[in-house]
C-alpha positions in Angstrom: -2.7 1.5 7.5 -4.2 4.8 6.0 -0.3 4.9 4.1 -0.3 1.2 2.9 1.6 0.3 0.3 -1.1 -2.3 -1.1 -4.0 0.6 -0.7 -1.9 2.4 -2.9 -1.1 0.2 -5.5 -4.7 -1.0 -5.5 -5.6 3.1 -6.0 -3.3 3.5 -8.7 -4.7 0.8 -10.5 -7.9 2.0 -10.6 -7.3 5.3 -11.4 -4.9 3.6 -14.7 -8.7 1.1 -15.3 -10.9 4.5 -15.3 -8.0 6.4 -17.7 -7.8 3.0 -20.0 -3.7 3.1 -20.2 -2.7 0.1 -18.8 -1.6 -2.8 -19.4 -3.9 -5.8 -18.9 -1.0 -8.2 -17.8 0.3 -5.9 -15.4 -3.1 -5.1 -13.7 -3.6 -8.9 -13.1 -0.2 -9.3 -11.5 -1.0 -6.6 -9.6 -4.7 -7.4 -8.3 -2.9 -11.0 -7.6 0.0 -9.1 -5.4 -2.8 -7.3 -3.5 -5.0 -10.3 -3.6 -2.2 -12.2 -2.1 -1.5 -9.6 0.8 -4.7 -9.0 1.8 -5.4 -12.9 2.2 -2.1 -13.4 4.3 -3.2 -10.4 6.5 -6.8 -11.3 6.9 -5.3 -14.8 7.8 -3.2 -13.6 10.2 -5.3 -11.1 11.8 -7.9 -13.5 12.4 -5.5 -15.7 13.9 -4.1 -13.7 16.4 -7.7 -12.0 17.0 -8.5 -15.5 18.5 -5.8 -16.1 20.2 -6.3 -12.8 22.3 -10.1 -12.7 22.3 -9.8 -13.7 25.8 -7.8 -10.9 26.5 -9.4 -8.2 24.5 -11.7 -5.8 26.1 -15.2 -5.3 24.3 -14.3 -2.4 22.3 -11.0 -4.5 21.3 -13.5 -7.2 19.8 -15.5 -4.8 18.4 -12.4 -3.4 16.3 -11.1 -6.6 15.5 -14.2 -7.7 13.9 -14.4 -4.5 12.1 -10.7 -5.1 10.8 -11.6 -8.5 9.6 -14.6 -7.3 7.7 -12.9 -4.3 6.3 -10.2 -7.0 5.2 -12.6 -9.4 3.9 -14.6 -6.6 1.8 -10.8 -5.4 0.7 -10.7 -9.5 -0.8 -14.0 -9.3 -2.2 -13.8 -5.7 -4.4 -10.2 -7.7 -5.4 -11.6 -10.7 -6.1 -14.2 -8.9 -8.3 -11.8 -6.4 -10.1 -9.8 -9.8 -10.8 -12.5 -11.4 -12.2 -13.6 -9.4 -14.8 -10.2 -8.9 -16.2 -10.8 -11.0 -18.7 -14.0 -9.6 -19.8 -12.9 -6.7 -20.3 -16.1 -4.7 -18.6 -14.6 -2.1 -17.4 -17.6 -1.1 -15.6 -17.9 -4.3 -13.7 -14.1 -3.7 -12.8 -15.1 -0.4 -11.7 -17.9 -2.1 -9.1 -15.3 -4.2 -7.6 -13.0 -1.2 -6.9 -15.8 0.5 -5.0 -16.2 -2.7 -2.9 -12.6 -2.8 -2.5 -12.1 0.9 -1.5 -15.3 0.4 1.4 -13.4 -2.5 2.7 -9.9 -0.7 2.9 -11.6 2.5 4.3 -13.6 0.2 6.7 -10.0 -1.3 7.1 -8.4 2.2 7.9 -11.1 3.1 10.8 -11.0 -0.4 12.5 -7.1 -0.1 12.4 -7.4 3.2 14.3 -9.9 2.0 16.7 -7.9 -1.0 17.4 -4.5 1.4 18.0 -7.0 3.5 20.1 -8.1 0.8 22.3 -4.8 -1.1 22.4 -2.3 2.2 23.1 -5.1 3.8 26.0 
């Protein structure tokens, strides 16, 4: 997880928003990439987390709720850097990235824990 592709994509785009080079066409179709990845796996990991919940010990839960708030933070910071594309507030942009990068470190830690629990 700490090595995802989207995470880095997502980084890279920020770092292009804070050094004002990019292109404004290509950051939407990439917050919309990442948008679209991080819904399919919040979907998916919430979907399998209740289809196991039965299974899972507590400190399984416990990591697969973290998971699915670090991936629903991830989709808010998104959702916010999306938004204000268009404004062109930079600073606002900026507000959603930090949201975004607490949810995909959240993200990173619950993964771990979850690895932890499910590999001991």
């Amino acid at each position: 997880m700490s090595d995802s592709p989207n995470g880095r994509s997502l980084l890279r785009a920020y770092q292009g928003v804070l050094a004002a080079d990019i292109d404004i066409d290509e950051y939407g179709a990439l917050m919309e990439r990442v948008h679209v990845h991080a819904t399919g796996a919040l979907q998916r990991t919430e979907a399998r987390s209740q289809r196991a919940w039965r299974s899972f010990s507590e400190e399984q839960r416990e990591a697969s709720n973290r998971l699915i708030d670090g991936l629903s933070s991830l989709l808010d910071g998104v959702e916010a850097m999306y938004r204000y594309l268009d404004s062109g507030d930079f600073e606002d942009v900026r507000g959603g990235f930090e949201v975004a990068r607490e949810g995909f470190s959240m993200l990173k830690h619950a993964g771990r824990d979850l690895e932890q629990t499910v590999t001991s």
